[in-house]
N, C-alpha and C positions, 0 to 999 in steps of 0.2 A: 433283383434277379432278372436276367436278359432272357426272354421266351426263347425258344428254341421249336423250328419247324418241323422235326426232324422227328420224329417218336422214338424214344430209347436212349435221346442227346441229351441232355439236361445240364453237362457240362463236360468241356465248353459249350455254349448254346451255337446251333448254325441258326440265326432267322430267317425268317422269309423275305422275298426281297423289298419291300416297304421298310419293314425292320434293321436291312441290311444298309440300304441307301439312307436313313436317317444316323445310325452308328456312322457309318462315314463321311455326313455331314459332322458329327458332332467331333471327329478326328482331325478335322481342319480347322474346324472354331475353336478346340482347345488350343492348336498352336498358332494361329493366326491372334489370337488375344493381346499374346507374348512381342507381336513383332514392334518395331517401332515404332511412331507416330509416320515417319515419312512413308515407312513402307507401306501400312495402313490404306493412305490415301495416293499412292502409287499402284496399289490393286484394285481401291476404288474405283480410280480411272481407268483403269484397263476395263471395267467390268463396264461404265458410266458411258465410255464411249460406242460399246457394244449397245446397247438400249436406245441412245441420243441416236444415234445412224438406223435406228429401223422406224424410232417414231417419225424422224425425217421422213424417210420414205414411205409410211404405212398410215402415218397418224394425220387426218386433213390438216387440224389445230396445229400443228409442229411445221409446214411445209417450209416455212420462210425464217425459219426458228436463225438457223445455219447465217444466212445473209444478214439479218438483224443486227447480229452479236460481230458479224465484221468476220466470218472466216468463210473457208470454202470446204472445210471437209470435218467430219469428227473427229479426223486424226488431230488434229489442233488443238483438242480442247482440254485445257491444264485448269488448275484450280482459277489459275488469273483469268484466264478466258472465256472458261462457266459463268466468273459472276458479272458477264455483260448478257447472258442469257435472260430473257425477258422472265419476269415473276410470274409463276400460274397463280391467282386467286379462286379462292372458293366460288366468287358469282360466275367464273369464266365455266367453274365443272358444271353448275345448275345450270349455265346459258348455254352453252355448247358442248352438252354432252355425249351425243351422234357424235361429233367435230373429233371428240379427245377419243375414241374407240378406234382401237386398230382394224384398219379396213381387212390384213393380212397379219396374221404371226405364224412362227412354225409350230405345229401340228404337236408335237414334241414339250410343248409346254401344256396341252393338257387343254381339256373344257376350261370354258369361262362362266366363272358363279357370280351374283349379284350382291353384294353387303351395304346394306344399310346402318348410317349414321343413326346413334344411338336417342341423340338428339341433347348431346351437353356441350354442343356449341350454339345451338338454338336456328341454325340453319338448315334443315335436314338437307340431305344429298345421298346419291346411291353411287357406288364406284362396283367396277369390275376386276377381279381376281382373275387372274391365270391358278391349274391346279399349282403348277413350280413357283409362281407366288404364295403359293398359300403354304406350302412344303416348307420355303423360307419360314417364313412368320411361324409356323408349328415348330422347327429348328429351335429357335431364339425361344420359344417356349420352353421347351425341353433343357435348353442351354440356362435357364431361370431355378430349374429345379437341380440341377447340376453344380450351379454355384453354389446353392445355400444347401447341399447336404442335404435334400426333403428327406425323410423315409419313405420310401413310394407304396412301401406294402401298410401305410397308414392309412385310415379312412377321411376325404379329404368331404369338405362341406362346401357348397359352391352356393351363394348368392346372389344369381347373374340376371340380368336384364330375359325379359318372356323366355323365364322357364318355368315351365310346370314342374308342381314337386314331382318328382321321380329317385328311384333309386339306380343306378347303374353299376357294371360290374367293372370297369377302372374309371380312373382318373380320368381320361378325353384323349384327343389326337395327340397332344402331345409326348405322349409316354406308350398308350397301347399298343404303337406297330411294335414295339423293340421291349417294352420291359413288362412284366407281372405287377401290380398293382394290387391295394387295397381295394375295397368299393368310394362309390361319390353316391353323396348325397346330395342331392339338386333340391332350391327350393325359387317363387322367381321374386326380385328384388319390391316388388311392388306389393307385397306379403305385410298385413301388419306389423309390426316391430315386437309387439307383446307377442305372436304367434311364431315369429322368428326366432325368438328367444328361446321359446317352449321347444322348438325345432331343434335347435342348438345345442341344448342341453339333454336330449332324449339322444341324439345323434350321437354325442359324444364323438364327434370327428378330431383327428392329429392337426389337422390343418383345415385353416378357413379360408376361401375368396372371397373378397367382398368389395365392394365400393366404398370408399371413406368417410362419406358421406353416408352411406347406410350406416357401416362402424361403427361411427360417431353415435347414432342416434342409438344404436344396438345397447352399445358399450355405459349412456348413459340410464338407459330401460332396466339392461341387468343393475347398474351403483342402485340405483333407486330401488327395485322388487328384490334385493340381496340374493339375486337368483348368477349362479357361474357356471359356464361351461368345464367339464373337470377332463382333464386329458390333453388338453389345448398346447399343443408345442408352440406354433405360429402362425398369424394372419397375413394373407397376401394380398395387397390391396393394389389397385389401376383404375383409369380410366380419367380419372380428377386429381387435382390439386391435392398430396397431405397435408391437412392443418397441422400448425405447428402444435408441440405436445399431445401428440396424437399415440405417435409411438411409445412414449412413459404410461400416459394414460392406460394403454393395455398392458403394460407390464404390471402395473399397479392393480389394474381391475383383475385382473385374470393372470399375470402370469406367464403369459407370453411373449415371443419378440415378433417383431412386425418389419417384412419388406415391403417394397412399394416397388413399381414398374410406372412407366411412361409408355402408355400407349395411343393410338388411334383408329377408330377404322380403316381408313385409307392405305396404312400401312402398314397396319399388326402392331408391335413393341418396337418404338425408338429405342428405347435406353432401359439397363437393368441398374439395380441399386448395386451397386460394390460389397462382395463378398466380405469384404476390411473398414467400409467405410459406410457413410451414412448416404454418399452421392451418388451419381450417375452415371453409367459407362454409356456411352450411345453404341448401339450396335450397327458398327461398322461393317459388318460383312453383309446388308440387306439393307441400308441405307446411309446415303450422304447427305448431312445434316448441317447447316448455316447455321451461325448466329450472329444477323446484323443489325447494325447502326439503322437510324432511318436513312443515314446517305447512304446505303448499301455496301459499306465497308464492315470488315469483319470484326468482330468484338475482342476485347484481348480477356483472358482470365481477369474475374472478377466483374466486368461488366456483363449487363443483362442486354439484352436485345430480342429481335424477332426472330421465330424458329422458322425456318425453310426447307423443306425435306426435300429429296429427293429418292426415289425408290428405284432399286437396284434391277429387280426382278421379273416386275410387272411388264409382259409383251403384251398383255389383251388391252391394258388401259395405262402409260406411261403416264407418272406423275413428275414434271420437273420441275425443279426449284417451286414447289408449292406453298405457299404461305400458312401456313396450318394457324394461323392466328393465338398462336400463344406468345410467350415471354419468359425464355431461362436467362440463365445467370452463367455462363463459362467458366471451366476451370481450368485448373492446372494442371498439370500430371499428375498422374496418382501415385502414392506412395506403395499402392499394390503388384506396381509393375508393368498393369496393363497398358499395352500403347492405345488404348480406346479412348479417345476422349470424354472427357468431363465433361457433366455440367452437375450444377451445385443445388440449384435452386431452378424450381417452375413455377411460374405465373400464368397458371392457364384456366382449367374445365371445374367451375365448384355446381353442386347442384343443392335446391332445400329439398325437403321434408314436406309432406301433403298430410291434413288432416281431416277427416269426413267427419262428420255428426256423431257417429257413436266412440270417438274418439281415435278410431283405428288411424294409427300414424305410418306412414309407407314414402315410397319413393315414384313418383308418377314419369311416364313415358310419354312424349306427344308427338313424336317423331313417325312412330305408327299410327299414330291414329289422324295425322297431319296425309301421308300418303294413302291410306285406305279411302279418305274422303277426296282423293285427287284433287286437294286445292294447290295451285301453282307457289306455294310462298318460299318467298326467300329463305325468311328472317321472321322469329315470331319473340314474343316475352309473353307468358299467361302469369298472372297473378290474382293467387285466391285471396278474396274477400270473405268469404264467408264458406261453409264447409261446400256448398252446393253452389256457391255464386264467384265466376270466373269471369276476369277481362283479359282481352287479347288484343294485343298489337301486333301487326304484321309490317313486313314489307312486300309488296307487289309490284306490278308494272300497272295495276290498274285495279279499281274498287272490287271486291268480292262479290259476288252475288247471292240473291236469296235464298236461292237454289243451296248453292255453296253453303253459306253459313248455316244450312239445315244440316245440310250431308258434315260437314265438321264436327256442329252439337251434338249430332247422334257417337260420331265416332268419338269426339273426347268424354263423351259419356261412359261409352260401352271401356276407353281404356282404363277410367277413374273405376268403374265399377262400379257407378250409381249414376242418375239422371242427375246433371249439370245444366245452368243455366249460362249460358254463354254472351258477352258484351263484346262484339269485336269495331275496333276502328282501327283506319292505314294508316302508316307513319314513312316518314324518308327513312328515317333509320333507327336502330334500336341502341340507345345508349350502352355505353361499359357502368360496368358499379365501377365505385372509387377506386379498389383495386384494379381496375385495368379488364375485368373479364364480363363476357358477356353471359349472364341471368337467363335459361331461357324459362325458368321457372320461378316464380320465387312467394313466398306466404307470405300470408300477414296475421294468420291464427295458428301458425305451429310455434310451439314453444319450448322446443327441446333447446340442451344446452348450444349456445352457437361456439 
């Protein structure tokens, strides 16, 4: 049901204008889905050269961007011409973060908020939201629940990174300016697994968010204690990599169908799962998306490569052609019509399982507790040895200090939720696991199904 601002309206609703301006966003994404591939990326650019010409002008990091790549003006810049644009890497956001901040944007796009990386790349970093970037990314939210038919007046269960349980009275930004909702129940991801469950199952929510990684371990907790959630239409999972047979496995355990999204901090939801298929639509109307070769040439369907985003929206803090350090697979067109392009497959964010002494199994964060101790790092890998006993490798420009590894111990203490012993030594770099991704966590005493 569409809220209505109006007392006495009820139907049609009139909203209010928050309400009003998300409906008419969602007016132009249902027909823009539809349009071609070419025209697609013929609005991209209109939209791509508009952003490229103000970081020019605005952004220190971009001054010389223009000259690099061999042109004189943003009007020039077509798909062929973009991919001589120089790569932005993740160390460039950690080193030159003043650098990439619009000196100037117009006023019109709103305060700028601070989001921090969650920490399942293993590099923390903070990026800068404009409010009309974050409008987008809420959009494509809403445009998720849209596709797959949710019931919104269902009670929705959220398993998110630092949230306290709470109860709320909708869903979240996505849905509250414009529609009536069920309640949410919040619980935060770092919750036992056995008291998740007990949560689950008393909540009796329509729908779940969760991490797949949590799932996984959730989904094994119930097979084991014969304990189910009953009401359960669907899981919504992001953030990570899905394991394959992830999605059967919850049909089997419980009963449910399961989407998945592709997101990032950086820049909300790249891609939704196809309402018809099992793939990935990138959302093209808030981001332009690469997938290359290591020579920088474009992948044809069916080949994997490097992902490189670039973000449509963002005047407070432009991200071009950013490296976001994962690996899909490109596809084809979709049989559902959409001119959005595919991707098939992601090679990217997996996380483990933490387990403390009295067995309590959960999902640990270090990303907060890596910035609350103000240590400068890169790049870290923590691995538990023991329920109490942690090593850490970092990357730095230079050794830690004593000081430091105090202020750290304390803070990954107080995230784990017990006193930890901490082992840290420097490293040049943090290996990939065999798959290709980077670990910024990983056990060696949890023993849930892998």
């Amino acid at each position: 049901m569409l809220l209505s601002a109006v007392p006495g309206l009820a139907w049609p609703a009139l909203p209010a204008p928050p309400g009003a301006a998300m409906l008419a966003m969602q007016f132009q994404l249902e027909r823009s889905q539809w349009w071609p591939a070419s025209t697609v990326v013929e609005h991209q650019f209109r939209q791509l050269r508009h952003v490229a010409g103000h970081a020019v002008a605005n952004v220190p990091f971009y001054r010389d961007f223009l000259r690099r790549c061999g042109l004189s003006s943003v009007r020039e810049l077509t798909p062929a011409s973009y991919s001589r644009w120089p790569i932005l890497r993740r160390r460039d956001i950690q080193d030159r973060q003043i650098d990439l901040q619009a000196v100037h944007y117009p006023g019109s796009h709103g305060a700028a908020s601070v989001h921090f990386t969650s920490g399942s790349t293993a590099m923390p970093m903070r990026v800068l939201y404009s409010e009309t970037a974050q409008f987008f990314a809420v959009a494509i939210a809403l445009r998720d629940h849209l596709w797959h038919r949710r019931r919104l007046m269902d009670k929705l269960g959220a398993i998110r990174w630092l949230s306290p349980e709470s109860r709320q009275p909708g869903w979240g930004p996505s849905t509250n300016a414009c529609f009536a909702t069920g309640p949410a129940a919040v619980i935060d991801v770092r919750t036992d697994v056995d008291a998740q469950l007990q949560w689950l199952v008393a909540e009796r929510p329509g729908y779940l968010v969760t991490t797949p990684s949590n799932l996984r371990a959730l989904l094994a907790h119930s097979v084991e204690r014969d304990l189910r959630p009953y009401g359960l239409k669907a899981v919504m999972t992001y953030s990570e990599v899905l394991p394959e047979g992830l999605r059967q496995a919850v049909r089997d355990a419980w009963g449910a169908a399961l989407t998945d999204s592709y997101s990032c901090t950086e820049f909300g939801t790249l891609a939704l799962q196809c309402p018809a298929t099992a793939h990935y639509h990138l959302q093209s109307e808030n981001v332009y998306v690469e997938i290359l070769r290591d020579d920088g040439s474009a992948c044809d369907p069916g080949e994997a490569g490097r992902v490189v985003v670039t973000g449509l929206h963002n005047f407070a803090m432009p991200l071009l052609r950013y490296e976001l350090g994962d690996m899909a697979q490109a596809g084809a067109a979709c049989s559902c019509g959409r001119g959005l392009p595919v991707i098939t497959r992601i090679a990217g964010r997996v996380r483990n399982m933490a387990r403390d002494a009295r067995g309590r199994l959960f999902q640990p964060a270090f990303d907060p507790a890596i910035e609350r101790a103000g240590v400068p790092v890169r790049q870290y890998q923590f691995v538990q040895e023991a329920p109490a006993a942690l090593r850490m490798a970092y990357v730095m420009d230079r050794e830690m200090t004593e000081e430091e590894r105090a202020r750290l111990c304390e803070a990954v203490s107080r995230q784990m939720g017990y006193g930890v012993s901490l082992a840290v030594h420097r490293a040049d770099a943090i290996p990939r696991s065999p798959g290709g991704k980077f670990e910024g966590f990983v056990s060696r005493i949890a023993d849930e199904p892998q």
